[in-house]
C-alpha positions in Angstrom: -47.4 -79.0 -47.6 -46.3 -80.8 -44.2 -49.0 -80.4 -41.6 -47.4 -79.6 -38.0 -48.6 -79.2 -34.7 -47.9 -77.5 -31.2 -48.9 -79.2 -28.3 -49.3 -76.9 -25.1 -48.6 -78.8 -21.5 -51.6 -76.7 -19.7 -49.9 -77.5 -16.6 -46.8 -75.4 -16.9 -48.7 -73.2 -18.6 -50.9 -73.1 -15.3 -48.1 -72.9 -12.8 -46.6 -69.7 -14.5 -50.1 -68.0 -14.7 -50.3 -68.7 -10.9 -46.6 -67.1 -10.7 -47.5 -63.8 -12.7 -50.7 -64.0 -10.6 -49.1 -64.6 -7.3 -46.5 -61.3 -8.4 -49.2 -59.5 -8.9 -51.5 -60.1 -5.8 -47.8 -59.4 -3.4 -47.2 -55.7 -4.3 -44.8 -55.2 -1.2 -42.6 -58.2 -3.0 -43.1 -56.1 -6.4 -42.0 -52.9 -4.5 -38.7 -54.6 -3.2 -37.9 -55.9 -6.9 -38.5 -52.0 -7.6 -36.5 -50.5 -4.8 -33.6 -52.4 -5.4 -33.9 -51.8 -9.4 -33.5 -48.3 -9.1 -30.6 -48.7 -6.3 -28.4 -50.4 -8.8 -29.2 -47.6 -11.1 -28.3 -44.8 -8.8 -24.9 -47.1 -8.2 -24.1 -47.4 -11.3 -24.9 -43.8 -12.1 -22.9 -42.3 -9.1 -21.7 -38.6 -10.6 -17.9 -38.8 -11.7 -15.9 -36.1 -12.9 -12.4 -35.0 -13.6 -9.8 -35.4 -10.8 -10.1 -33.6 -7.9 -7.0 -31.2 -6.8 -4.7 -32.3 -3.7 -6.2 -29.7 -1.6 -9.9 -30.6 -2.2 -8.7 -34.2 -1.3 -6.9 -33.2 1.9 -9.4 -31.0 3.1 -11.9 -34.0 2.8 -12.3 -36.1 6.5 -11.6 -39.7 4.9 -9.2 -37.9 2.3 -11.6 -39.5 -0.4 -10.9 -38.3 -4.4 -14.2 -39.7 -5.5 -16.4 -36.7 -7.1 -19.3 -35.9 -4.6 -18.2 -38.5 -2.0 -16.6 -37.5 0.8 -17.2 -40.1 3.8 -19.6 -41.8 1.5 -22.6 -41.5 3.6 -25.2 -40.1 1.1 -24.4 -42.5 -1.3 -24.9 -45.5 1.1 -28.4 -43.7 2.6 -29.6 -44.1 -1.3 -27.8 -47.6 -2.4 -27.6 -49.1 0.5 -29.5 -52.3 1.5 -32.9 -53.4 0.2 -36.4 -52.8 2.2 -36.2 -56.4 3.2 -32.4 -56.1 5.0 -33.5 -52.6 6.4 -30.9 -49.6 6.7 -31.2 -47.6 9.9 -33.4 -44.6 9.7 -30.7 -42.6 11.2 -28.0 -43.6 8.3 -31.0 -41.5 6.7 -32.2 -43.5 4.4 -35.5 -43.4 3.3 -35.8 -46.9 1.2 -38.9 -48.8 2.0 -41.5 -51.1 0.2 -45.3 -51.4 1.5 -48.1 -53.1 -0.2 -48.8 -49.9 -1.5 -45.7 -47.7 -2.6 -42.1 -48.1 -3.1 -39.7 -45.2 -1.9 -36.3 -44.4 -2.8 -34.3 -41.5 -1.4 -32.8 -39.6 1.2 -33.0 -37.9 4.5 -30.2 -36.4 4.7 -30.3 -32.6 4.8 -27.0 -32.0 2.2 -29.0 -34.1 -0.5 -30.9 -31.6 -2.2 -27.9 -29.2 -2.6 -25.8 -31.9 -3.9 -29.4 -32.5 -6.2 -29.9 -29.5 -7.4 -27.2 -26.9 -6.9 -27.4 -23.7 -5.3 -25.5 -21.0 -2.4 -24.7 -21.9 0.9 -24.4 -19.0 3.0 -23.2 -18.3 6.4 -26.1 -17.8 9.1 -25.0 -15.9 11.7 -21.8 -14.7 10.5 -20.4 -12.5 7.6 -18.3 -15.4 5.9 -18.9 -19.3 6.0 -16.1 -21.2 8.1 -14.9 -24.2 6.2 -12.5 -26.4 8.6 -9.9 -27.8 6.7 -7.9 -29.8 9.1 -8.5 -32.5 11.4 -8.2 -30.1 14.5 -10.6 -27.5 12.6 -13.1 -30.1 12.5 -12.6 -31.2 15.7 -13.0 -27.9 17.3 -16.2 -27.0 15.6 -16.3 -23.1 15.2 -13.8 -20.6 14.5 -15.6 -19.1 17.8 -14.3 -22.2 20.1 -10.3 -21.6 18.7 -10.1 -19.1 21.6 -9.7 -15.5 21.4 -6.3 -14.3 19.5 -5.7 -18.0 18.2 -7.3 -16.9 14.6 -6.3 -14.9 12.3 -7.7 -13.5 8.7 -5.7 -13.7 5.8 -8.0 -11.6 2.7 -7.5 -13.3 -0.8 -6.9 -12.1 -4.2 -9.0 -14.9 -5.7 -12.8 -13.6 -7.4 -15.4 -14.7 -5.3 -13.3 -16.4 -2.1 -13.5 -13.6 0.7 -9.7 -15.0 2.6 -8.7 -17.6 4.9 -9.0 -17.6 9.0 -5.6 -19.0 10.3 -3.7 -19.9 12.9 -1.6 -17.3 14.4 1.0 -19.7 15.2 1.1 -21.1 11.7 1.2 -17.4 9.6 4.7 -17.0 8.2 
């Protein structure tokens, strides 16, 4: 039987102990490792789906075809840069590590539909106005097109009430 050893330098060992230690005592540092963990994951993790159609991607203001992602905001409010770069509140990110939390999310009010699903409905009007052109967009509301300028156009499609057009525009 040969007889073997291990021989342990205690002062590496020591240093890496102070390390760990070191890790430890700094949660904010800990925090920021965790915030930007979980923002690679929700990059990585981004939703994708089959193609879009040409009109969903026309309608869209940076004509984007990427599932969920239309000017790209909400994604960047979530992924965007660590706690230690800083993101602007107002791109609505809430990312942030303290000594005694780390937070992740959103403060942008279209996450939680995107999140979890549901109906939009229209507020103050019978039927949602969706603008899908440049010049809709621009103009707001159906309300601000002037009076005459629109007009409705009923569907045969199950569950889509019609279309408001221009006047100028209906052949």
């Amino acid at each position: 039987m040969a007889d073997w050893s291990v021989k342990f330098d205690m002062a590496d060992v020591e240093k890496l102990l102070a390390r760990v230690e070191s890790g430890l005592l700094d949660r904010r540092r800990l925090h920021e490792l965790f915030v930007i963990h979980v923002q690679g994951h929700v990059f990585r993790n981004w939703p994708k789906g089959p193609p879009l159609s040409s009109l969903t991607v026309a309608t869209r203001r940076k004509g984007s075809s990427a599932v969920l992602q239309d000017t790209g905001r909400l994604r960047l409010s979530i992924t965007g840069q660590s706690p230690t770069t800083g993101i602007s509140k107002a791109d609505g990110t809430l990312n942030a590590a303290k000594d005694q939390e780390a937070v992740v999310g959103t403060r942008l009010p279209y996450a939680r539909i995107h999140q979890t699903g549901g109906v939009i409905r229209a507020i103050r009007t019978k039927n949602l106005a969706i603008p899908m052109t440049a010049r809709a967009r621009a103009v707001g509301s159906p309300l601000n097109f002037g009076k005459d300028k629109l007009q409705f156009v009923p569907s045969k499609k199950s569950g889509v009430t019609g279309l408001l057009v221009e006047r100028s525009r209906v052949r």
